[in-house]
DRENLUMZA-263205 format. One record per residue (C-alpha): residue in three letters; y, z, x. Coordinates in steps of 0.25 Angstrom, whole numbers, plus 5000, padded with zeros to 4 digits. Each point is the difference from the previous one (the first is absolute). Example, Ala and Ser with C-alpha at 12.3 -4.5 7.8 and 13.67 -1.06 7.14 Angstrom:
<nodes>
ALA498250315049 SER501449985006 
</nodes>
This chain:
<nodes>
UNK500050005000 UNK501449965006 UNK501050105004 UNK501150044988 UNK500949975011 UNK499749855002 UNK499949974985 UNK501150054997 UNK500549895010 UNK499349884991 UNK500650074988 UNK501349985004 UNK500149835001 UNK499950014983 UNK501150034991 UNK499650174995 UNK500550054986 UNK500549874993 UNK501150044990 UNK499750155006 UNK500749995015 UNK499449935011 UNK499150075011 UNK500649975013 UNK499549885007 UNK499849985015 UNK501549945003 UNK500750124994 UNK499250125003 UNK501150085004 UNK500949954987 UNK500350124989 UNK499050034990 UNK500249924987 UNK499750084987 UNK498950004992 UNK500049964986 UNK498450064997 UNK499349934987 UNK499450114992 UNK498549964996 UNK498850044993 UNK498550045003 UNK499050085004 UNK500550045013 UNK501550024994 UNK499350094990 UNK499350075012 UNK501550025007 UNK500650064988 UNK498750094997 UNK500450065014 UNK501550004996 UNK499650104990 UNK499150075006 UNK500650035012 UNK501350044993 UNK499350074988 UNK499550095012 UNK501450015007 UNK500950034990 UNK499150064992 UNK499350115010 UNK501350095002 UNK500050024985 UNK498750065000 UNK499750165000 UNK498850085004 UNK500050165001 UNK501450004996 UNK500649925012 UNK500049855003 UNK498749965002 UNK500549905013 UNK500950065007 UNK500349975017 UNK501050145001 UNK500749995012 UNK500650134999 UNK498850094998 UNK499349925009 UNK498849974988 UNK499449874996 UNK499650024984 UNK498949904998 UNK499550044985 UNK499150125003 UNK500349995015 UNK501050075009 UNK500149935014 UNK500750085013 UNK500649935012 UNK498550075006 UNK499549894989 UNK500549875008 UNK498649955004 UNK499749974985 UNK501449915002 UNK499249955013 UNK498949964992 UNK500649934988 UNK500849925010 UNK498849955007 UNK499249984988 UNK501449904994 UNK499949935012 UNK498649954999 UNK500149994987 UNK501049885001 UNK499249955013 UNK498749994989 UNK500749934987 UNK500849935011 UNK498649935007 UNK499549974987 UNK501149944992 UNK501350015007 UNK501350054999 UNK499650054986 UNK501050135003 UNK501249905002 UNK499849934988 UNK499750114989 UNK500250145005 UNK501249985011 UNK501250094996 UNK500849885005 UNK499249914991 UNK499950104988 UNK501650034999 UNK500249835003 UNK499349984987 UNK500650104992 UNK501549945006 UNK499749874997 UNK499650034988 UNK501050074994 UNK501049875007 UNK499149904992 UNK500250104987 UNK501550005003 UNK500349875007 UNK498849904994 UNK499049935007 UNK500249925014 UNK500949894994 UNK500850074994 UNK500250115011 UNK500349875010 UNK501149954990 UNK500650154998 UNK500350005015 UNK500549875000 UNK500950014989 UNK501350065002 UNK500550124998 UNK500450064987 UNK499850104988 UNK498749954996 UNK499549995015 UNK500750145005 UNK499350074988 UNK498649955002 UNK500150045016 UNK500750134995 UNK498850054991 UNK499049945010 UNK500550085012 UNK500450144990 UNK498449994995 UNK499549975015 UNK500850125005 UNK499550094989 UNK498849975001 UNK500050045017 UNK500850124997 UNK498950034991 UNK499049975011 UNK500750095010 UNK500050114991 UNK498850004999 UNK499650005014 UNK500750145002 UNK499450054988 UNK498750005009 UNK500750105010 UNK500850074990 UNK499650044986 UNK500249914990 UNK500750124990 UNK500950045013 UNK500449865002 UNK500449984985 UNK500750144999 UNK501049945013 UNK500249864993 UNK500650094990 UNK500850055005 UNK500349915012 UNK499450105010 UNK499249925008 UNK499850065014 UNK500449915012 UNK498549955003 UNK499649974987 UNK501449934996 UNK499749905015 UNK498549974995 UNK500249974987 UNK501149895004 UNK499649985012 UNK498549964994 UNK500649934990 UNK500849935008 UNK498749955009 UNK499549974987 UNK501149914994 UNK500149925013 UNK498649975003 UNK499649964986 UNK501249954995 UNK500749935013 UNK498949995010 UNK498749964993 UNK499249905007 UNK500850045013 UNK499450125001 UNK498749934999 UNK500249905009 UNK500950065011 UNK500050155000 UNK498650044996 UNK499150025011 UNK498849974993 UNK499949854999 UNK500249995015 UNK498750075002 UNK499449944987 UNK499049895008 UNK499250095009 UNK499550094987 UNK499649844994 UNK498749925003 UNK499449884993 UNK499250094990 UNK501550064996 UNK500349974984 UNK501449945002 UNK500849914989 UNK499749865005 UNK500349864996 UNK498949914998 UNK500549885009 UNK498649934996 UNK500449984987 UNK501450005000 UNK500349905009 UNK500749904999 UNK501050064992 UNK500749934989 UNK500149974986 UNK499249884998 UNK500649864991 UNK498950004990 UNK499349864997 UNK500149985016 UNK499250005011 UNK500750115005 UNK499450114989 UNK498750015008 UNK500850015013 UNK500650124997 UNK499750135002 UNK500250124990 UNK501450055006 UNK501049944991 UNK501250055010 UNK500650064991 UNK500450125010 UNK499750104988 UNK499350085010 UNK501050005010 UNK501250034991 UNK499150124994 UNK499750075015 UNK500950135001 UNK500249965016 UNK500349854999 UNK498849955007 UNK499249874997 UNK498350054998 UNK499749855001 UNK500450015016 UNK499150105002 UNK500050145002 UNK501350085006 UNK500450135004 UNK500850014988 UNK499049984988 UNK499950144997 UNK498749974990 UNK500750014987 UNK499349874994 UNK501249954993 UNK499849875002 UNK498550004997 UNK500650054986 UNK501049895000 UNK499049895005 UNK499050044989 UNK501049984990 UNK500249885005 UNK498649955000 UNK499850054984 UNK501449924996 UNK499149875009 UNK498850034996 UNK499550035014 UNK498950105003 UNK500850135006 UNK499950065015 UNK500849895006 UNK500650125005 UNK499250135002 UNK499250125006 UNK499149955010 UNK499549995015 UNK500149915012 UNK498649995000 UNK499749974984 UNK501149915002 UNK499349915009 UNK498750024996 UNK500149994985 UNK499450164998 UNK499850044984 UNK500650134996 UNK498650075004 UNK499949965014 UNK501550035003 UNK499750154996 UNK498850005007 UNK500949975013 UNK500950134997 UNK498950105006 UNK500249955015 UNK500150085015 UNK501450024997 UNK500250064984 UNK498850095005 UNK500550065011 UNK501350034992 UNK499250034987 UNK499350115010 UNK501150055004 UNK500850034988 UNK498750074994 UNK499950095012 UNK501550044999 UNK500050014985 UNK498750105002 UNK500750085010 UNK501250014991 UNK499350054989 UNK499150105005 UNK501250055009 UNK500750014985 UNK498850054995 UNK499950105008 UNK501350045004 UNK500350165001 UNK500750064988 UNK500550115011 UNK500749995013 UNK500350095011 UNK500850005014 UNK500050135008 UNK501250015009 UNK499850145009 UNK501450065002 UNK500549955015 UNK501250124999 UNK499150124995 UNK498849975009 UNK499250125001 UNK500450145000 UNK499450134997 UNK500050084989 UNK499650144993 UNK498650035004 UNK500149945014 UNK499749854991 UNK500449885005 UNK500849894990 UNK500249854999 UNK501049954990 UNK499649854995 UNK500849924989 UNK499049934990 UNK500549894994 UNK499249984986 UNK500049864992 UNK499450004986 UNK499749864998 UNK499750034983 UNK501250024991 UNK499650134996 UNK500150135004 UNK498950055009 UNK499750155005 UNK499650005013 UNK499150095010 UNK500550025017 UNK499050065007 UNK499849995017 UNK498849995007 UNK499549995016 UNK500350145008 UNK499250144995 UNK501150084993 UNK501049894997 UNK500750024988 UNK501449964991 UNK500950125000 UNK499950084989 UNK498649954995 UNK498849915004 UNK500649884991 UNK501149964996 UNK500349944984 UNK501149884998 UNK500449934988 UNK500549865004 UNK500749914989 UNK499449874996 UNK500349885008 UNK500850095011 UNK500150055014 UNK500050145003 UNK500250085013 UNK499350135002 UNK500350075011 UNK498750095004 UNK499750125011 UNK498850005006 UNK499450135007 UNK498950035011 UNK499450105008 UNK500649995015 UNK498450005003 UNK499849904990 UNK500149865010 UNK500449965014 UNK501450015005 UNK500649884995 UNK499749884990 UNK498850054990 UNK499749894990 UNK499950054984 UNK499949924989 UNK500850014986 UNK499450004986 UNK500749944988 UNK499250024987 UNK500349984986 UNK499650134989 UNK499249974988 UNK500549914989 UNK500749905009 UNK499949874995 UNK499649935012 UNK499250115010 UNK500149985013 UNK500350075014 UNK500649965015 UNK499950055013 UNK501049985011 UNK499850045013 UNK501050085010 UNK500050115009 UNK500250135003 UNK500850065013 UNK499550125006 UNK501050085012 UNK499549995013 UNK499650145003 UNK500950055013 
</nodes>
């Protein structure tokens, strides 16, 4: 399979996006972007693009609304230093589940990307998801591609001034909304609202609300296929994750070439290929590009023009897939549907498949069994030891407890490792810890002077829970113990 890189190349001696902006040609590389004027079409894979619209924006906007135990059920809380996950409270000592999630979202786009692509690009790309929704609410505003191209070539007045007005009034609300709701991931939804009331926002909420809605507004709205085509680093490195067993949208040169609409009743209707040239296709691609050329960085997957093509092929009563989902290798050899999938289970797909099961296990059992108590003992560096009554020795240490559930819990401190070691005042010590909090107990512990050697004794501390807690369950931390060196 050639290089993105050098089809791209091809792509560039044929006009792009007639009636939509042209793509850039090989003399003027270097010329300033034309606009594009993007045909609206429908489908299959333009009803899978808008399923992931709402799906992904159901979950976005709709996630800070929801409650669980009285709180926000997803809430990243900077200032308490707490990630709320539903029933889950993550601590900075948490970040390796971070770690793992990361990894497992890298493979995960390495698999779907060997099999079929930049599938992420064209249906679940934040960059992809907010283009549609702009460009939709400009084609509900503005009307379809014609009459967007005429708007901007028409001169100013009221008519024109008033459509451009409400266009950019709803694409602004529509980011402010967006930023809004970003924050409300780091700060309570009912917090936020409370400042909007009363126009309290604090300073770093008021910068990420317009500063995200900002970035929003500009790289859906202004930007669009530039971010795509020049800022995102993806479809530079796109070709190595690709192969010839790699489902890509391909145009079947086979039987669309020549291209042309054939005179009937001439010799030339049997000469003609199923491509009419009608550059349908290419007016319908959100980047510009010409498919028929080959594939190029800059096809992100969408499968517009496969819709637009196949619209094309009902209205001439041609069989559809001029345009379509399929691989180098079916291509050449003419592969049925079955052999194709037969070809996705390859060195490659395994070897990432593998992976992402082992990292996704891993991820699992570490949630699975992740402790409902924590505990970090800190011996006192100022109070080292010292005597006391009785000729005792004594250690002060600073316990710093984490209850991981968010309900109370009553808690049992006991110390363990030297003959006679005790807590002060007791052989245990009982805490109550808050739900879903840190709390530092500060504990002394006393020995014998006979009880070790002169210097570092290793103990161990016991963390247990009492009967009736929800979730039974016990740490031990070790530390140790200093005893004077006898003179």
């Amino acid at each position: 399979m050639s290089s993105p890189a050098s089809e791209n190349n091809t792509s560039s001696s044929q006009p792009a996006n007639a009636g939509a902006g042209a793509a850039n040609t090989s003399s003027d590389l270097y010329s300033k972007s034309r606009k594009l004027y993007v045909r609206s079409v429908k489908g299959r894979f333009a009803t899978w693009r808008w399923a992931l619209v709402w799906i992904t924006q159901l979950i976005f906007y709709g996630l800070p609304w929801l409650q669980w135990d009285g709180r926000q059920a997803v809430l990243f809380h900077l200032v308490e230093r707490k990630f709320y996950i539903f029933g889950w409270v993550f601590w900075p000592q948490d970040v390796i589940y971070l770690s793992l999630i990361l990894i497992i979202s890298a493979y995960s786009l390495f698999f779907f990307t060997a099999i079929a692509g930049r599938l992420w690009c064209g249906y679940a790309c934040p960059q992809t998801v907010y283009t549609e929704i702009f460009m939709w609410l400009e084609e509900k505003i503005e009307g379809d591609h014609n009459k967007r191209r005429k708007l901007d070539a028409a001169p100013w007045d009221g008519r024109k001034i008033s459509i451009r007005a409400t266009k950019y009034l709803v694409w602004a609300l529509v980011a402010l909304w967006t930023g809004f709701t970003f924050v409300a991931y780091f700060t309570p939804l009912k917090t936020l609202f409370a400042e909007l009331v009363t126009f309290s926002f604090g300073p770093w909420e008021t910068f990420w609300i317009f500063f995200y809605a900002a970035f929003t507004y500009v790289l859906a709205a202004v930007l669009r296929e530039q971010v795509c085509k020049y800022m995102c680093p993806y479809a530079r490195f796109q070709s190595v994750m690709f192969d010839s067993d790699t489902m890509i949208i391909t145009y079947d040169n086979e039987r669309g070439e020549p291209r042309g609409v054939a005179r009937r009743k001439t010799d030339d209707v049997a000469k003609k290929g199923d491509c009419i040239d009608c550059l349908i296709c290419v007016q319908a691609c959100p980047t510009g590009i010409d498919i028929r050329n080959g594939l190029q960085y800059e096809c992100i997957g969408c499968a517009a023009c496969a819709d637009a093509c196949d619209e094309v092929m009902d209205r001439i009563k041609k069989p559809r897939g001029l345009i379509r989902y399929t691989t180098e290798n079916a291509m050449k050899q003419h592969w049925t549907r079955q052999e194709i999938l037969r070809h996705v289970a390859r060195p490659r797909t395994l070897i990432y498949s593998a992976i992402l099961l082992l990292v996704i296990t891993v991820l699992l059992a570490g949630l699975a069994l992740r402790p409902t108590l924590r505990m970090d003992v800190i011996p006192d560096r100022i109070a080292r030891e010292r005597e006391v009554a009785g000729g005792r020795i004594e250690n002060v240490y600073r316990l710093q407890i984490i209850n991981l559930l968010e309900v109370p819990r009553t808690l049992r401190i006991t110390v363990t490792g030297l003959d006679g070691l005790t807590i002060s005042n007791g052989q245990d010590r009982i805490v109550t810890v808050p739900g879903g909090t840190r709390e530092a107990v500060t504990v002394d512990v006393q020995a014998p002077m006979e009880a070790g050697e002169p210097g570092a004794n290793p103990i161990q501390f016991h963390l247990e829970t009492q009967p009736g807690d929800p979730k039974p369950s016990q740490r031990v931390e070790k530390s140790t113990f200093m005893l004077p060196h006898l003179r």
